[in-house]
LOMARGU-855479 format. One record per atom (N, C-alpha, C, CB): residue in one letter; atom name; z, x, y. Coordinates in steps of 0.2 Angstrom, whole numbers, plus 5000, padded with zeros to 4 digits. Each point is the difference from the previous one (the first is absolute). Glycine has a CB too. Layout:
BEGIN
 rest atom   c3   c1   c2
    A   CA    Z    X    Y
...
This chain:
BEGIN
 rest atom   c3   c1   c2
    X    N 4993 4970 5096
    X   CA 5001 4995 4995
    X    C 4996 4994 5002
    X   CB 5011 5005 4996
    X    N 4989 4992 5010
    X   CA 4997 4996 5003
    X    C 4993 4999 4997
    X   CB 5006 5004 5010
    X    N 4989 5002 4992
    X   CA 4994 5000 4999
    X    C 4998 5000 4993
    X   CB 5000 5006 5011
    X    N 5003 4994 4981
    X   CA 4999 4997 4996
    X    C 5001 4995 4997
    X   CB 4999 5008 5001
    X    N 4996 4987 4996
    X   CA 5000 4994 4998
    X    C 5005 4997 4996
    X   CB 4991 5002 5002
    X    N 5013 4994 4998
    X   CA 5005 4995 4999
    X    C 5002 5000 4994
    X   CB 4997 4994 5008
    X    N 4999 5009 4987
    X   CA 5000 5000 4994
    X    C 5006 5007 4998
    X   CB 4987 4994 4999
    X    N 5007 5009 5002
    X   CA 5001 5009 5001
    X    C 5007 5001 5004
    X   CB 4985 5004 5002
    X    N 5016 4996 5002
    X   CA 5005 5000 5004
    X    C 5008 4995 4998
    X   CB 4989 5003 5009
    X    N 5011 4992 4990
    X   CA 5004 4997 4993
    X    C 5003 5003 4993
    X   CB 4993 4992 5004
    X    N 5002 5010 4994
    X   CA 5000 5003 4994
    X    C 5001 5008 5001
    X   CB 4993 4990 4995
    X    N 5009 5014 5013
    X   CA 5000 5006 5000
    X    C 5008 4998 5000
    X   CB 4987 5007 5006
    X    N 5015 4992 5000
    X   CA 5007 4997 5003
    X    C 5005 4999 4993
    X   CB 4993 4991 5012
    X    N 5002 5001 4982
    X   CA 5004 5001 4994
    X    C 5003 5006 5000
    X   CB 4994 4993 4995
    X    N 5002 5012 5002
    X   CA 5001 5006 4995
    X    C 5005 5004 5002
    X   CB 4988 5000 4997
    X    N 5011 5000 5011
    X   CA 5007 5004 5003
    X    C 5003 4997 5001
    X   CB 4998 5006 5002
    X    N 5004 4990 4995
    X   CA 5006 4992 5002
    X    C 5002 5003 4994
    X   CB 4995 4988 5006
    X    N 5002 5013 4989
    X   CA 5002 5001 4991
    X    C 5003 5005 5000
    X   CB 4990 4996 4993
    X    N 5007 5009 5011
    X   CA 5004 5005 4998
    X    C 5005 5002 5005
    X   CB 4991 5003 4993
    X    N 5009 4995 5013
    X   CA 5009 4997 5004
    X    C 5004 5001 4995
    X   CB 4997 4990 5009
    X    N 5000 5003 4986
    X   CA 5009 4994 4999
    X    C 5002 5005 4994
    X   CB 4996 4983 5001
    X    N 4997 5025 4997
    X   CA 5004 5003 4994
    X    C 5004 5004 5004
    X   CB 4992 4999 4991
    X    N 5009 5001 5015
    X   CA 5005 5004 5003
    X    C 5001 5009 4997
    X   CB 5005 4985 5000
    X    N 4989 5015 5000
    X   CA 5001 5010 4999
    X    C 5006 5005 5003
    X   CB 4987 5000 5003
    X    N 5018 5002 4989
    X   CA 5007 5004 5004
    X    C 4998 5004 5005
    X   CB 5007 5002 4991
    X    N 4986 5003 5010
    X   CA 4999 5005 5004
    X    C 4993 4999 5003
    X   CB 5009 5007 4993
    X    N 4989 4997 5012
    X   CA 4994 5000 5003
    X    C 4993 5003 4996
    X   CB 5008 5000 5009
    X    N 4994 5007 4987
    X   CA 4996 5000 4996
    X    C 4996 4996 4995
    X   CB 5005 5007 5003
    X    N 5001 4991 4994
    X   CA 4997 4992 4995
    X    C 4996 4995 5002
    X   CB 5010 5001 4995
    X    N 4992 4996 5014
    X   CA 4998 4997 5004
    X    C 4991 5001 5000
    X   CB 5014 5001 5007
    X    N 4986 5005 4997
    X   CA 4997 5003 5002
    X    C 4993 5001 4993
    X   CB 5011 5006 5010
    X    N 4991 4997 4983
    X   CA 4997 4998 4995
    X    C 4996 4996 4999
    X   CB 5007 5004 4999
    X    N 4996 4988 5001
    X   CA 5000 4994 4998
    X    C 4993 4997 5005
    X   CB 5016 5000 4996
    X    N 4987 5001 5010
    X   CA 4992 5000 5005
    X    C 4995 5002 4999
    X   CB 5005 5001 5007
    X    N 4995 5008 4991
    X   CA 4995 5003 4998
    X    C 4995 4997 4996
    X   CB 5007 5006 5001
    X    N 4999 4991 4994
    X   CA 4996 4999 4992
    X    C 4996 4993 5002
    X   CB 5012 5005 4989
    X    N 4990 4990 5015
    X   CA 4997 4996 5003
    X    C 4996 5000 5002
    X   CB 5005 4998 5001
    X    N 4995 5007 5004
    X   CA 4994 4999 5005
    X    C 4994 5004 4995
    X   CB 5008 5001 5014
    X    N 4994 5002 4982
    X   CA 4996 5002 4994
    X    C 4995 4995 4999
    X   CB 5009 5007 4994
    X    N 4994 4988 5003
    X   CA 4998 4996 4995
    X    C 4997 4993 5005
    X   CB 5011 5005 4988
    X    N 4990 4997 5020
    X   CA 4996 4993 5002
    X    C 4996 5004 5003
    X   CB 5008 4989 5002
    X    N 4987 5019 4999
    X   CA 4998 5003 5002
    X    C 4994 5000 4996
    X   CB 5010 5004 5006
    X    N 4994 4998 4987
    X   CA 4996 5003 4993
    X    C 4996 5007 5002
    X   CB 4999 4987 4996
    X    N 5007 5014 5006
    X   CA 4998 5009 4999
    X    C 5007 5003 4997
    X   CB 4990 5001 5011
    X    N 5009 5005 4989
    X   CA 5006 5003 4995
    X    C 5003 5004 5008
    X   CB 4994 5002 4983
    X    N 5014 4999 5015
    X   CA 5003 5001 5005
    X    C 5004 5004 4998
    X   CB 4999 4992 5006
    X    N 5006 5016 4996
    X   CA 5004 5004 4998
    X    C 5006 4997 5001
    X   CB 4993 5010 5002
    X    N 5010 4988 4991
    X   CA 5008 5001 5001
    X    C 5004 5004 4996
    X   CB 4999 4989 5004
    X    N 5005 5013 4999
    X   CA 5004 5005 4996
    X    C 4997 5007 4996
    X   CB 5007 4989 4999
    X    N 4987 5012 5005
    X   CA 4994 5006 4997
    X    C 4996 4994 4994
    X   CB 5008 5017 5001
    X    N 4992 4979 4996
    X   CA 4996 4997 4997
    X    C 4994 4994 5003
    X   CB 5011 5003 4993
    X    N 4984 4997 5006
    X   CA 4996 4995 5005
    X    C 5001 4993 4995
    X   CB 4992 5009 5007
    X    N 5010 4987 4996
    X   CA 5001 4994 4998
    X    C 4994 4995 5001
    X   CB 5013 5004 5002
    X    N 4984 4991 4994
    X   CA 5006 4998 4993
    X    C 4995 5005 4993
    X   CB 5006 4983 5004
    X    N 4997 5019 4991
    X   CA 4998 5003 4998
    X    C 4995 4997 4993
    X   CB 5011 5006 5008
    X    N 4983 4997 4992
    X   CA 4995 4997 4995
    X    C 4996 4996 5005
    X   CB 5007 4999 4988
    X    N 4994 5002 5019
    X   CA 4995 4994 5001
    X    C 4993 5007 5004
    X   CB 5011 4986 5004
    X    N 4983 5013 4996
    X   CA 4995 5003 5001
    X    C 4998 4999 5010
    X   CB 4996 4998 4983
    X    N 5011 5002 5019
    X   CA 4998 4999 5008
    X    C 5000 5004 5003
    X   CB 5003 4993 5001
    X    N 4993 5008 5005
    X   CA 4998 5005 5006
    X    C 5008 5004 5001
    X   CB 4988 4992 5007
    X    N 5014 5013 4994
    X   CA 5004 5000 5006
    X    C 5001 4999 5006
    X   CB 4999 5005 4995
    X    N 5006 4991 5009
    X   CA 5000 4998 5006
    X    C 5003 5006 5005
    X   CB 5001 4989 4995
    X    N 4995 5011 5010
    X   CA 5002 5007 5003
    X    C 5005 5000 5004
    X   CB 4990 5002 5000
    X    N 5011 5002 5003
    X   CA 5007 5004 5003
    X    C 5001 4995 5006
    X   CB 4998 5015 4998
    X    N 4999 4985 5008
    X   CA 5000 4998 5003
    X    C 5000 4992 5001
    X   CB 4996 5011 5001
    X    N 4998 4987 4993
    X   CA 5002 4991 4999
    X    C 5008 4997 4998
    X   CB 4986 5001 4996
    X    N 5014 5006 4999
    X   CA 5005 4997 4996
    X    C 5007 5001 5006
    X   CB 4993 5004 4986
    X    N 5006 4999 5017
    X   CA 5005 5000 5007
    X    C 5002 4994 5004
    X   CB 4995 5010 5001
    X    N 5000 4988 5000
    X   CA 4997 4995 5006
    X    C 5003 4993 4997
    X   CB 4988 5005 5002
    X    N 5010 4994 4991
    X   CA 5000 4996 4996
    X    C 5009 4999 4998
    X   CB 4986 5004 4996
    X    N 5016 5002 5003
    X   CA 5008 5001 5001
    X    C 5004 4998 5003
    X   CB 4998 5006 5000
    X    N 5000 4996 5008
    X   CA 5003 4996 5005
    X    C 5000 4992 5000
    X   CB 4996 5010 5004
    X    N 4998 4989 4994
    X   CA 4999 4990 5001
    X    C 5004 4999 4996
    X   CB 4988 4996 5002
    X    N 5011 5006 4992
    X   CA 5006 4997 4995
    X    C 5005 4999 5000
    X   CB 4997 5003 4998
    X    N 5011 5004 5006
    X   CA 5004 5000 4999
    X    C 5000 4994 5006
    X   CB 5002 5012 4993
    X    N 4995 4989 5014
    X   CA 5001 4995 5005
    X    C 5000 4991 4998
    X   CB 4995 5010 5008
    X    N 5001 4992 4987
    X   CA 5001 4992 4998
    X    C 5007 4998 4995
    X   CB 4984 5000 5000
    X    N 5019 5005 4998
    X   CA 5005 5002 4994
    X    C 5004 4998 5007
    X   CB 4997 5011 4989
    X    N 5003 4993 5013
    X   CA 5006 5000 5007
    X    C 5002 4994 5003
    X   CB 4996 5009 5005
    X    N 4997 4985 4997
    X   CA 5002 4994 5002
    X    C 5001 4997 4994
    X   CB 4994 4999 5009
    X    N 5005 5001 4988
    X   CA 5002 4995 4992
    X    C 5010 5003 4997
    X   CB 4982 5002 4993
    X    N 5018 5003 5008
    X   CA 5006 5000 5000
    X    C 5005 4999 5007
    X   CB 4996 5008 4991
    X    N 5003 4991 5016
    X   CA 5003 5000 5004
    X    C 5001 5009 5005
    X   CB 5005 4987 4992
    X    N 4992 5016 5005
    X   CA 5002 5007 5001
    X    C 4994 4999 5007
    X   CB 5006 5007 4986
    X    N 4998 4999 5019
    X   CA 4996 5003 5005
    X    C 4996 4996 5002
    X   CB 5001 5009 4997
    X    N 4995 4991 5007
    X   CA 4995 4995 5006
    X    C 4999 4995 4995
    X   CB 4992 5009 5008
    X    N 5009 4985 4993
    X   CA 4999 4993 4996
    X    C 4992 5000 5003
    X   CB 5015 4991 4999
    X    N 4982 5010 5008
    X   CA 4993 4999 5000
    X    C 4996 5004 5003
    X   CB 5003 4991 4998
    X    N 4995 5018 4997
    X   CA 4997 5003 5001
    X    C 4992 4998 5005
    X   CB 5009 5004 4991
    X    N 4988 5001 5010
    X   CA 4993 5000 5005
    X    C 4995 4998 4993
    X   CB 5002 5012 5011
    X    N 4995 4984 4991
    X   CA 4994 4998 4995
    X    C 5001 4997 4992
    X   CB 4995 5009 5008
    X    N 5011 4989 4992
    X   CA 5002 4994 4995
    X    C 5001 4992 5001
    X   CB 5006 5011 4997
């Protein structure tokens, strides 16, 4: 998180701040909600629930492997934003 600019990194932090305070009953929904995010600050289309999301937009698919990667950072930044697990992961 470090290594992107102040702007970007503000405005990432927000979003999963936003979706913290909506407090998801379950992990799937959790897990979803990130998805659809990292969709839309990616702008490529991402599988959720066998649908690639968001839908009507004309974006690349994000691959397997990114979209993994990309996963991970997410929820770890989810994790410090809620208090959960390592408050200060490797390379945040």
């Amino acid at each position: 998180l470090k290594k992107l600019d102040n702007g970007t990194r503000y405005t990432t932090e927000y979003l999963v701040r936003f979706i913290a305070r909506l407090q998801p009953k379950s992990t799937v929904v959790r897990n979803d909600l990130l998805k659809r995010l990292v969709a839309s600050l990616t702008h490529q289309a991402l599988g959720i629930q066998g649908t690639l999301r968001p839908v009507g937009m004309e974006w690349n698919k994000l691959r397997q492997g990114t979209a993994g990667e990309l996963m991970l950072f997410i929820d770890s930044i989810y994790d410090m934003a809620t208090g959960e697990k390592d408050s200060n992961p490797p390379g945040l």
